[in-house]
Backbone as a ProteinNet text record, in pm:
[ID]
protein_1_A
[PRIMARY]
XXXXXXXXXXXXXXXXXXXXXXXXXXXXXXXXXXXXXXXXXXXXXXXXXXXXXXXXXXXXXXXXXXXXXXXXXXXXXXXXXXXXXXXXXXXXXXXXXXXXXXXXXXXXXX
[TERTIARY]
81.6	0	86.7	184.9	304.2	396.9	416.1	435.8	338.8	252.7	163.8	142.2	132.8	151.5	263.3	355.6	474.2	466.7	432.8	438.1	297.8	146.8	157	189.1	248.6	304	389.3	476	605.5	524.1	394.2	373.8	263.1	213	146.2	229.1	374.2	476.5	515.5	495.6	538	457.1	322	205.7	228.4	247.2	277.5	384.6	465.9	625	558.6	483.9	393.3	348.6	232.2	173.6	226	317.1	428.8	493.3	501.2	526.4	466.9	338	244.4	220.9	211.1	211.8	332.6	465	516.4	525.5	594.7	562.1	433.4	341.5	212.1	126.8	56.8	45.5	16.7	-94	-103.3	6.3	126.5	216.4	287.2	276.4	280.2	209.9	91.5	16.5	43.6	150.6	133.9	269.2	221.8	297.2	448.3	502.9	608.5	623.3	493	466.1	431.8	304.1	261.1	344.2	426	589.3	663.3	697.5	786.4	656.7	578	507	450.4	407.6	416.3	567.3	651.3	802.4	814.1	776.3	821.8	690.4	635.5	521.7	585.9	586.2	666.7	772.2	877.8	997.7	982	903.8	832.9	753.7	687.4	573.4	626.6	768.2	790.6	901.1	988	1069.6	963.5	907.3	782.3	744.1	640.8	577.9	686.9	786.3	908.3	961.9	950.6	1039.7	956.4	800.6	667.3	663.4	655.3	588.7	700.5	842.6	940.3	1012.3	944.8	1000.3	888	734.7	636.2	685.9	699.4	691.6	798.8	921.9	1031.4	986.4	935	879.5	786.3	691	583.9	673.7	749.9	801.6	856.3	957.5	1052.3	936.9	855.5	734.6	662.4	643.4	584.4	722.1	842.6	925.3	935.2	947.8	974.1	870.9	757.6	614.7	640.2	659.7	669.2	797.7	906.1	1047.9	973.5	941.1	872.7	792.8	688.2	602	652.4	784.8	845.7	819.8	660.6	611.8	668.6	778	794.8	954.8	1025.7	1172.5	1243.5	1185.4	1187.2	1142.7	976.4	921.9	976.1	1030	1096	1207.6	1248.7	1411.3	1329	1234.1	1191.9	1112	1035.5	1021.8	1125.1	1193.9	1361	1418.8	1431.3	1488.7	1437.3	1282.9	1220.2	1250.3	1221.1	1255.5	1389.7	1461.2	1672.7	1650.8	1551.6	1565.8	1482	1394.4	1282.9	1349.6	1459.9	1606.7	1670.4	1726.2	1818.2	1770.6	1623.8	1574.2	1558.2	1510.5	1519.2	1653.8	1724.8	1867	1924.4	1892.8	1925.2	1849.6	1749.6	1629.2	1715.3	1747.2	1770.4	1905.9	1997.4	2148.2	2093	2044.8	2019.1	1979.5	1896.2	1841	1937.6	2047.1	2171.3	2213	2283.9	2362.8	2291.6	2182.1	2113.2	2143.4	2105.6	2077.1	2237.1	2215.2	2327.1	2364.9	2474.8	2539.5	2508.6	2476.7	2428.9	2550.4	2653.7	2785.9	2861.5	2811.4	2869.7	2839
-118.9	0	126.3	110.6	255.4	286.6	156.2	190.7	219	165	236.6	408.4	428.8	566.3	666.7	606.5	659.9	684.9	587.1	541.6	694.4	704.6	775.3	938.1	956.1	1099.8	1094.8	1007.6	1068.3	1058.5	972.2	1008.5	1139.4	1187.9	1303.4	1457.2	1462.3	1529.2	1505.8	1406.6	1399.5	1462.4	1433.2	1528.7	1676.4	1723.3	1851.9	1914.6	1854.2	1932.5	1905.1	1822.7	1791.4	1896.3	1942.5	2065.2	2188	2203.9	2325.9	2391.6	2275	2290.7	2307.9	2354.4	2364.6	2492.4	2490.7	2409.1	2302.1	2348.7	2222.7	2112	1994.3	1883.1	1800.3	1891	1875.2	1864.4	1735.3	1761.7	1942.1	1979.3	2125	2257.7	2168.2	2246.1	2300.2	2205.3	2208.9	2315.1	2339.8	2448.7	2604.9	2619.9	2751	2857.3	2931.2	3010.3	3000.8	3130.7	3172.5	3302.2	3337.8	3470.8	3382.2	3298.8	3225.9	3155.9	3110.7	3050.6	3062.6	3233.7	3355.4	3407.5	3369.8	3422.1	3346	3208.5	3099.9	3085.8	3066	3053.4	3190.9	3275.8	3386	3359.1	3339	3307.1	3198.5	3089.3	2958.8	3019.8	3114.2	3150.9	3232.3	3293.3	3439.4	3334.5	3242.6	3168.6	3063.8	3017.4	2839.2	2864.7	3020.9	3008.4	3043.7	3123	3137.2	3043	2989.6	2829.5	2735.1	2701.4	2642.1	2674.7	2806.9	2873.3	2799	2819.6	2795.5	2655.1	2562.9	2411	2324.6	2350.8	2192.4	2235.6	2382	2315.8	2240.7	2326.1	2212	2060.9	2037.8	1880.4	1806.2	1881.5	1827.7	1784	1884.2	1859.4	1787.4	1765.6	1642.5	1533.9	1501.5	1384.6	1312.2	1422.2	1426.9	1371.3	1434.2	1390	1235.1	1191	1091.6	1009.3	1050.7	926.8	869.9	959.6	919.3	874.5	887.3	803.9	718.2	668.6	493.4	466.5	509.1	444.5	400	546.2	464.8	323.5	344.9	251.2	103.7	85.6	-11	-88.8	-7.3	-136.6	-153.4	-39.3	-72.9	25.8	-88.3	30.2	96.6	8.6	60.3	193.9	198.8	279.5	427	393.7	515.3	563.9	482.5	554.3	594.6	540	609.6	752.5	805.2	897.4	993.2	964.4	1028.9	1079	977.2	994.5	1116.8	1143.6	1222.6	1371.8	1374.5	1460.3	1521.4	1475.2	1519.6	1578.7	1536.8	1562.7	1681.6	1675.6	1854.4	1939.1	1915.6	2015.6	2019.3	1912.9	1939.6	2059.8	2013.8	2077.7	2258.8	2288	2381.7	2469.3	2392.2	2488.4	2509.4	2417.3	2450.4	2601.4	2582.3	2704.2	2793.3	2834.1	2948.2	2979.9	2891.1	2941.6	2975.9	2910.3	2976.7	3088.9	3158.8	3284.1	3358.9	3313.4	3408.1	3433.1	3352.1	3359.5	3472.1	3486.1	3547.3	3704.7	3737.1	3836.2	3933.7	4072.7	4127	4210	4183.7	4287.7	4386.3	4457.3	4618.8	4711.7	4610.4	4709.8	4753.9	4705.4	4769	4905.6
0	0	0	74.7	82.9	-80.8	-62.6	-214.9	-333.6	-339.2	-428.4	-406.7	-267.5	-202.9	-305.8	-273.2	-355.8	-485.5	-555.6	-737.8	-749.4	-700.1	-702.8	-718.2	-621.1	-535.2	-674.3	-709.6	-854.1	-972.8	-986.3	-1106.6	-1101.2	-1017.6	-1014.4	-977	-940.6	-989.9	-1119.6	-1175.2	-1362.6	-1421.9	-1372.8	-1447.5	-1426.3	-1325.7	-1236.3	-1349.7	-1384.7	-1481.1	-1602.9	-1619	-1798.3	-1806.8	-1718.2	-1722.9	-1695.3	-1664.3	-1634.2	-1749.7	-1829.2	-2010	-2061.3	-2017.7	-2142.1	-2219.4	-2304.1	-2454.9	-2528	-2453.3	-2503.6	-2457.4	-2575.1	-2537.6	-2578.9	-2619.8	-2639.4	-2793.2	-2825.8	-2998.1	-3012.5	-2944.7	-2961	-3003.6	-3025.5	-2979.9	-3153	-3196.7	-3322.8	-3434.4	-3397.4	-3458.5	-3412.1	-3273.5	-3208.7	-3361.4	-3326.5	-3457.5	-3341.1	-3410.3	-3377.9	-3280.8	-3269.3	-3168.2	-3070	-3097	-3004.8	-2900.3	-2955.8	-2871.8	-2793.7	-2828.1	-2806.2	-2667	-2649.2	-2566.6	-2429.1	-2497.3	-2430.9	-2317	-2432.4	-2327.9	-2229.7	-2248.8	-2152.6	-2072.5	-2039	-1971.3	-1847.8	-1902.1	-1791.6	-1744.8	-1818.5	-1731	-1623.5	-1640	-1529.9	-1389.4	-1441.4	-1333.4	-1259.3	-1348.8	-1262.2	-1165.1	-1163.2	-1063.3	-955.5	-937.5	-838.3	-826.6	-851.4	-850.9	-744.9	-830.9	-767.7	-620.2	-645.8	-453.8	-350.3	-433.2	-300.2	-258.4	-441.1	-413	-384.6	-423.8	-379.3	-195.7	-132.3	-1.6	77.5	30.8	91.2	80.8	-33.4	-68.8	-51.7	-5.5	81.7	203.4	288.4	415.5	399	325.3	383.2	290	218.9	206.8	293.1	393.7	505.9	624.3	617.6	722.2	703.4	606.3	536.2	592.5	521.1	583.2	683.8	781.3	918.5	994.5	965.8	968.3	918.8	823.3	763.5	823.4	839.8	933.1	1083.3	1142.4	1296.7	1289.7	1184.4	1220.2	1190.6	1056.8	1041.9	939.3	875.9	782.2	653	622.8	484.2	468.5	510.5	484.2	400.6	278.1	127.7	76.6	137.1	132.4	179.5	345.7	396.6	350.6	265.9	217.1	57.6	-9.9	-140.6	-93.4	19.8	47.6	103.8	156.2	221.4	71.6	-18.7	-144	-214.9	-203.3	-312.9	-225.7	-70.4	0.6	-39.8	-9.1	-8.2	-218.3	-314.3	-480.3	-449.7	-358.8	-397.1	-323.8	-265.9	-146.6	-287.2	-356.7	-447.3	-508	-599.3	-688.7	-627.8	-512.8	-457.3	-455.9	-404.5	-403.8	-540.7	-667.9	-818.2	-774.5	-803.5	-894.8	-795.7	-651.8	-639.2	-676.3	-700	-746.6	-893	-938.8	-1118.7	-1127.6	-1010.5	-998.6	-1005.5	-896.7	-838.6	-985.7	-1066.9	-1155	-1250	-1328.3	-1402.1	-1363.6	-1230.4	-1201.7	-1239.4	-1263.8	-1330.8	-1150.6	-1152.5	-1001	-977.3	-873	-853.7	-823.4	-817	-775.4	-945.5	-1026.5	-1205.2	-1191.9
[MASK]
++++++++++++++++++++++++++++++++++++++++++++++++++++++++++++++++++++++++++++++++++++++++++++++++++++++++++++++

């Protein structure tokens, strides 16, 4: 059951980044012109570092939380280290997005 829990939780984060792309990726995607594109993409770049700051530390912490609930209780040790696992990747993923921020940004001391 914990594992199904899991399989889950990653494939409804797959959907989560499917839809984060959207329009690409998508047959739809094919028909968008070349403005359409150019507009689309600046759209996701403006919304997913936001999006991102808010949704991968929640979902660190309740992964982190989820783990150590299935470690105490004992029933599935697999389970607690595949939730530990996804926890320590939405920290990874977190600390990317904000160093990529750092880098972009132009110095105020020029």
């Amino acid at each position: 059951m914990v594992i199904v829990t899991v399989l889950f939780i990653i494939a409804g984060l797959a959907a989560l980044i499917w839809m984060a792309n959207w329009p690409f990726g998508t047959p739809w995607a094919k028909e968008l012109t070349d403005e359409e594109c150019r507009i689309e993409a600046e759209h996701n770049r403006r919304h997913h570092r936001r999006v991102a700051l808010t949704f991968f530390p929640a979902l660190a912490f309740m992964f982190g939380i989820a783990s150590i609930a299935i470690f105490v209780d004992q029933k599935s040790q697999s389970a607690a280290v595949a939730m530990g696992v996804c926890s320590v990747a939405c920290v990874g993923v977190f600390v990317a997005v904000i160093k990529g921020g750092r880098r972009r940004r132009s110095s105020k001391r020029r």
